[in-house]
C-alpha positions as CSV (number, residue, x, y, z in Angstrom):
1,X,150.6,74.4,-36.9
2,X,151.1,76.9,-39.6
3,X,151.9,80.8,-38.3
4,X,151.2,83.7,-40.1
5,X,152.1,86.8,-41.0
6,X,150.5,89.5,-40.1
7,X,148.3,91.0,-43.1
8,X,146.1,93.2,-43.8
9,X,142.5,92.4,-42.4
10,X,140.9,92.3,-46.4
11,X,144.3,90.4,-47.2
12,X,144.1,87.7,-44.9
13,X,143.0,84.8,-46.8
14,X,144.9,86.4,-49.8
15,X,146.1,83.0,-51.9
16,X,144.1,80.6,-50.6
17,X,140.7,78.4,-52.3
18,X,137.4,77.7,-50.2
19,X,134.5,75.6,-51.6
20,X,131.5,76.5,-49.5
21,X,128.2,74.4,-50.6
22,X,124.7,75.2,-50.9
23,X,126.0,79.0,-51.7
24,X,123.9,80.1,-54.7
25,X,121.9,82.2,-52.1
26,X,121.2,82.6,-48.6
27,X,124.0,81.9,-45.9
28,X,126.1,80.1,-48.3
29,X,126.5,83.2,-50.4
30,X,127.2,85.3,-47.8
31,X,129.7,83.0,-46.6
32,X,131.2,82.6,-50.0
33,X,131.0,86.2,-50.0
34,X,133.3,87.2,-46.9
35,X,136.0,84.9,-47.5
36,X,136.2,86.2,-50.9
37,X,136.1,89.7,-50.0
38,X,139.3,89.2,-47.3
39,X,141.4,87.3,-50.1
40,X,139.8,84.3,-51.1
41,X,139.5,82.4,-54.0
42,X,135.6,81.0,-53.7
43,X,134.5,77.7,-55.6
44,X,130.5,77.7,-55.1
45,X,128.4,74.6,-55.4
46,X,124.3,74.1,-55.4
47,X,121.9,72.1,-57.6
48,X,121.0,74.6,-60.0
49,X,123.5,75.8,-63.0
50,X,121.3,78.7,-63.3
51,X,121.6,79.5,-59.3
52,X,125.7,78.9,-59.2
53,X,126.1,81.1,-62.6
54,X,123.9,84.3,-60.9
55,X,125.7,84.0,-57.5
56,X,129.3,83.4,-59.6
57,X,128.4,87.0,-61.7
58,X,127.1,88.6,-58.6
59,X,130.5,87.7,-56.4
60,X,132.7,88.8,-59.7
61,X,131.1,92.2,-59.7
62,X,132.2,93.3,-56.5
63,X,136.1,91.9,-57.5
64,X,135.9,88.9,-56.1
65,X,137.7,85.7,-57.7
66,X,134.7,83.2,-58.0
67,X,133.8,80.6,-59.9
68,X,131.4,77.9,-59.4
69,X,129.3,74.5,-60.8
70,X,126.6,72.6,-59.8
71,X,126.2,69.7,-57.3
72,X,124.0,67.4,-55.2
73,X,126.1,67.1,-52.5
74,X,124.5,63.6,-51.8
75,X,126.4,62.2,-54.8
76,X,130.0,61.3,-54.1
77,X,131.3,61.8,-57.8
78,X,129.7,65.3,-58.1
79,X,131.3,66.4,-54.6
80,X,134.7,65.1,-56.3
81,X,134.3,67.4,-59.2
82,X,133.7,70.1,-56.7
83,X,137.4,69.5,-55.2
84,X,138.8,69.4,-58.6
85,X,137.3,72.2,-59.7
86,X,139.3,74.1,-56.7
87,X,142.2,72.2,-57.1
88,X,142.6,73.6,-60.8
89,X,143.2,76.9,-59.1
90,X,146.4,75.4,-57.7
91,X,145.2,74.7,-53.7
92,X,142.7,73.5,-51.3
93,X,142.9,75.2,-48.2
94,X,138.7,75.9,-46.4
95,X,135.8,73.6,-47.2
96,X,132.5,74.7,-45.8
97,X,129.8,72.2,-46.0
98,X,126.9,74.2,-45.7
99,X,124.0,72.6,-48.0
100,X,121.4,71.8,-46.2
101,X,117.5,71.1,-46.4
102,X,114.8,71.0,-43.4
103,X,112.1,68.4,-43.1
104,X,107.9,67.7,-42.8
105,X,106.9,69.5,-39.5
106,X,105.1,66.8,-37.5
107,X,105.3,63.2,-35.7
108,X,108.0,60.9,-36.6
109,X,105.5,57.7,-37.0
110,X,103.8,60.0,-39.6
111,X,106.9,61.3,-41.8
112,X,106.8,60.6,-44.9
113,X,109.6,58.2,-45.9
114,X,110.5,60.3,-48.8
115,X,111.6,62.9,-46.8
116,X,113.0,61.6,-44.1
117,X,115.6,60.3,-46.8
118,X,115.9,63.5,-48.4
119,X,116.7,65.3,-44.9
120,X,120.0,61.9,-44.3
121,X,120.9,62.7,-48.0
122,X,121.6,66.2,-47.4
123,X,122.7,66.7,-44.1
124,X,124.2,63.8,-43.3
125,X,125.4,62.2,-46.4
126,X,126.3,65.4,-47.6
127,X,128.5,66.3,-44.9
128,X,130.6,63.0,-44.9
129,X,131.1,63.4,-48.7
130,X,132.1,66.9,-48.2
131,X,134.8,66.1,-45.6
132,X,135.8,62.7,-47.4
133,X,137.3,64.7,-50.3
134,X,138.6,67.7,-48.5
135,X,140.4,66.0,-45.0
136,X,142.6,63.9,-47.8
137,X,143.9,66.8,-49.5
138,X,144.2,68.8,-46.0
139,X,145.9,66.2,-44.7
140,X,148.2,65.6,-47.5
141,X,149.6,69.8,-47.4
142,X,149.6,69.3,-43.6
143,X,146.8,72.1,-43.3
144,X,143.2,73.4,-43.8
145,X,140.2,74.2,-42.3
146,X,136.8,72.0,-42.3
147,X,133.8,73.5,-41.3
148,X,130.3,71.9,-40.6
149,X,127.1,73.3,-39.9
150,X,125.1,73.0,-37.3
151,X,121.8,73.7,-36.1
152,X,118.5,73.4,-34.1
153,X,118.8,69.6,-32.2
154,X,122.8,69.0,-32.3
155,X,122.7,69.3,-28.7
156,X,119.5,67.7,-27.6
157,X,115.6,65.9,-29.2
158,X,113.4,68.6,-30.5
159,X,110.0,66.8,-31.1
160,X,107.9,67.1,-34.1
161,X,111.6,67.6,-36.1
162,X,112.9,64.5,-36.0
163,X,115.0,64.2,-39.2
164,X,116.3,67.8,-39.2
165,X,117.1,68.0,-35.5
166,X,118.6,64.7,-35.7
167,X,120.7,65.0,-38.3
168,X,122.3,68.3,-36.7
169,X,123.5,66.3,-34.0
170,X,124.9,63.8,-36.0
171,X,126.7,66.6,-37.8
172,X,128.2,67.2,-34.2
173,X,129.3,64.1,-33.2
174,X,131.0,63.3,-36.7
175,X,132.3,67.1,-36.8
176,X,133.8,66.4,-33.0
177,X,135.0,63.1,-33.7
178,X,137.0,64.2,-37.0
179,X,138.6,66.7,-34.7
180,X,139.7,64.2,-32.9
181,X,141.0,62.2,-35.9
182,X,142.9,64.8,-37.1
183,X,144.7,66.4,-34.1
184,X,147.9,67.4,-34.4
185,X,147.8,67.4,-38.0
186,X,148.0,70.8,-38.8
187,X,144.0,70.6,-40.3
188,X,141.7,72.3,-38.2
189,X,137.9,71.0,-38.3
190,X,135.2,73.8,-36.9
191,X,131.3,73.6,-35.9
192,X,129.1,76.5,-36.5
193,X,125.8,77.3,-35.5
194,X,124.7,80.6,-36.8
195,X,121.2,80.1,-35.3
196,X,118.3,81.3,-36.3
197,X,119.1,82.9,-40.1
198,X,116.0,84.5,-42.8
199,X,116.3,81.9,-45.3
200,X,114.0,79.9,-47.4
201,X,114.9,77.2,-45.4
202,X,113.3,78.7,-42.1
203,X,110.6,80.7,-44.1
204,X,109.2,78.3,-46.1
205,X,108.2,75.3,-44.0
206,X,105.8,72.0,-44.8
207,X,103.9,70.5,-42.4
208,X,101.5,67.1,-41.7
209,X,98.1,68.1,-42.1
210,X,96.9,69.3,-38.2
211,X,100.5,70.9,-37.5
212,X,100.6,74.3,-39.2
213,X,99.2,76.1,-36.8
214,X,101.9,75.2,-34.4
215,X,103.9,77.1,-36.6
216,X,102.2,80.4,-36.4
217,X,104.3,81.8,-33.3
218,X,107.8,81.4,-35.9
219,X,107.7,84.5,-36.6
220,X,107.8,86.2,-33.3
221,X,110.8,83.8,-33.0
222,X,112.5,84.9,-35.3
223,X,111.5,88.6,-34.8
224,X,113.1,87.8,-31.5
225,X,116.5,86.0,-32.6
226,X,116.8,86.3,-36.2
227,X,119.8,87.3,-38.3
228,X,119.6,88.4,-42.2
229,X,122.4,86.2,-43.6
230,X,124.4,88.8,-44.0
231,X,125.1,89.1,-40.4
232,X,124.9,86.0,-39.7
233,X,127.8,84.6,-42.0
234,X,130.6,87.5,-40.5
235,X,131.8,84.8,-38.2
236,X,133.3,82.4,-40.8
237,X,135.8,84.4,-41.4
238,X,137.2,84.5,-37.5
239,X,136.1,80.5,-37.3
240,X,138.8,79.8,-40.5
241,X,141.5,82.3,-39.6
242,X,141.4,80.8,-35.8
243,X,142.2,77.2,-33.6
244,X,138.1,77.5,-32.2
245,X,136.6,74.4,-32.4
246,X,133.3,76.1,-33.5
247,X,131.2,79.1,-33.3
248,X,127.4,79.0,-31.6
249,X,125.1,82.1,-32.0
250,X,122.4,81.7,-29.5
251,X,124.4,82.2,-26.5
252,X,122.4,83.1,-23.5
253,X,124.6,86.7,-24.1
254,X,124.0,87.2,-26.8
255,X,119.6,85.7,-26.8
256,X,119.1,88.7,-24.3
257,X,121.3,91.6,-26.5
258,X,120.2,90.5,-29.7
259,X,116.1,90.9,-28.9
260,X,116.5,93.9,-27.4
261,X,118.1,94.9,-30.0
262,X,115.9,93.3,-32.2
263,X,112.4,95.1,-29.9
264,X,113.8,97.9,-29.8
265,X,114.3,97.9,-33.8
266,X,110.9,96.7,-34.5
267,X,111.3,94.0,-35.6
268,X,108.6,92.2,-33.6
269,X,105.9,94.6,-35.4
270,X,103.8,92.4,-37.9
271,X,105.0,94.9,-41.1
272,X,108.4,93.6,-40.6
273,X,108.5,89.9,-39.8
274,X,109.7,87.7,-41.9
275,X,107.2,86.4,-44.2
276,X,105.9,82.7,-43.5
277,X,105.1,80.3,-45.8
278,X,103.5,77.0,-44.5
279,X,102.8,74.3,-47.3
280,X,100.7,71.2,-45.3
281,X,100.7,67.5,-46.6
282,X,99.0,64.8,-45.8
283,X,100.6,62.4,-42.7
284,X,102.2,59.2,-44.4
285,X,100.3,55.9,-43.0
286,X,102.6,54.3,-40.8
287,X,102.9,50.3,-41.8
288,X,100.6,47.7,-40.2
289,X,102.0,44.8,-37.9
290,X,100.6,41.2,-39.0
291,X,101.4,37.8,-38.9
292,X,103.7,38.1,-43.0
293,X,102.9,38.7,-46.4
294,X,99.6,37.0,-47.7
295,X,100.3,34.3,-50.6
């Protein structure tokens, strides 16, 4: 294990590179964002040129060193060209997989197929590619920090989200079992679950026709819990710069301070809740058993 000297607290990821996916906006950004502003150099990665160039220009104008290019994270050779890209500023030293994508609200036997493949291609395929280029070149220099996210479902079933919730956990039990892997390596490899965070991703939900309206009580939720992703991205920075094997918002601490705090701010008051989008589709047929295909 690497010691370190001690360093100023803006200084203390001075010379080394972190990719952090899915960081055009939202908690990626702001992730991107506080490891830049204590020393970083920040490689951002999302789907859209036009996304990864605005966050890039917004980074650079508050003297951060950023750069940036676009990738679907469910593509091995496009994840590779992510590592190069931070490998052409000399090191490799933090990988945060954070892209992500939710799925259909609603019965499992109903989900459309489509989606359910869309939710594995992000959060699951997109994790293992993330940590299949990174853990070689960690292991390589004999350090580095890997960090996966987690999120509602990595520790138990949540019905009606079966591909989202599901997919978290696997994210655990790969996260835990690369931990394993790589002990005593000198590469550390970190979980983090920065609960419930004001993103598109939890404000802009879809739903099988019928389930909508089991949505409607989200935004007391998150009038209760939430975070602004600002906030909510601060612990990164202790996660990468520590041994902790991960980071979990919704504490049972921290679920009682955080909605007082939250009541007491107003933020349970209708004006200020975050604003709720629900787009409903129709439920996919599920297939028919029979006796094989007709001639």
């Amino acid at each position: 294990m690497r010691t370190r000297r001690a360093v100023p607290a803006r200084d203390v990821l001075r010379g080394r590179v972190a990719v952090v996916t899915g960081s055009s906006r939202g908690l990626g950004f702001e992730m991107a964002r506080v490891l830049g502003l204590h020393g970083a150099a920040v490689v951002l990665a999302a789907r859209s040129d036009d996304g990864v160039a605005a966050a890039v220009q917004r980074l650079r104008a508050e003297g951060i060193a950023a750069s940036g290019r676009r990738c679907d994270t469910a593509e091995p050779g496009d994840v590779a060209a992510l590592r190069d890209e931070a490998l052409a500023r000399g090191t490799l030293d933090i990988w945060v997989n954070n892209a992500g994508t939710s799925g259909v609200f609603g019965p499992t036997a109903s989900t459309p197929i489509d989606d359910f493949t869309r939710v594995v291609r992000t959060n699951i395929l997109g994790t293992f590619h993330g940590s299949r280029v990174a853990l070689p070149v960690f292991l390589g220099q004999g350090h580095g920090d890997l960090v996966n996210l987690y999120g509602q479902g990595d520790r138990g079933p949540v019905a009606l989200q079966n591909a989202y919730a599901s997919s978290k956990r696997w994210v655990r039990q790969f996260t835990e079992t690369l931990r394993l892997e790589t002990k005593g390596t000198g590469v550390r490899v970190h979980g983090m679950n920065p609960g419930l965070v004001e993103t598109d991703l939890l404000g802009r939900v879809t739903a099988q026709a019928g389930y909508g309206q089991r949505l409607t009580g989200l935004q007391v939720v998150v009038g209760l819990w939430g975070q602004a992703p600002r906030e909510a991205a601060r612990p990164i920075l202790d996660l990468v710069t520590s041994d902790a094997a991960e980071f979990r918002f919704l504490t049972r601490r921290r679920m009682v301070t955080h909605s007082l705090r939250n009541v007491l701010g107003g933020r349970l008051r209708r004006a200020n809740r975050m604003p709720l989008d629900i787009t409903v589709v129709e439920p996919a047929d599920p297939p028919r058993s029979g006796g094989g295909e007709s001639p």
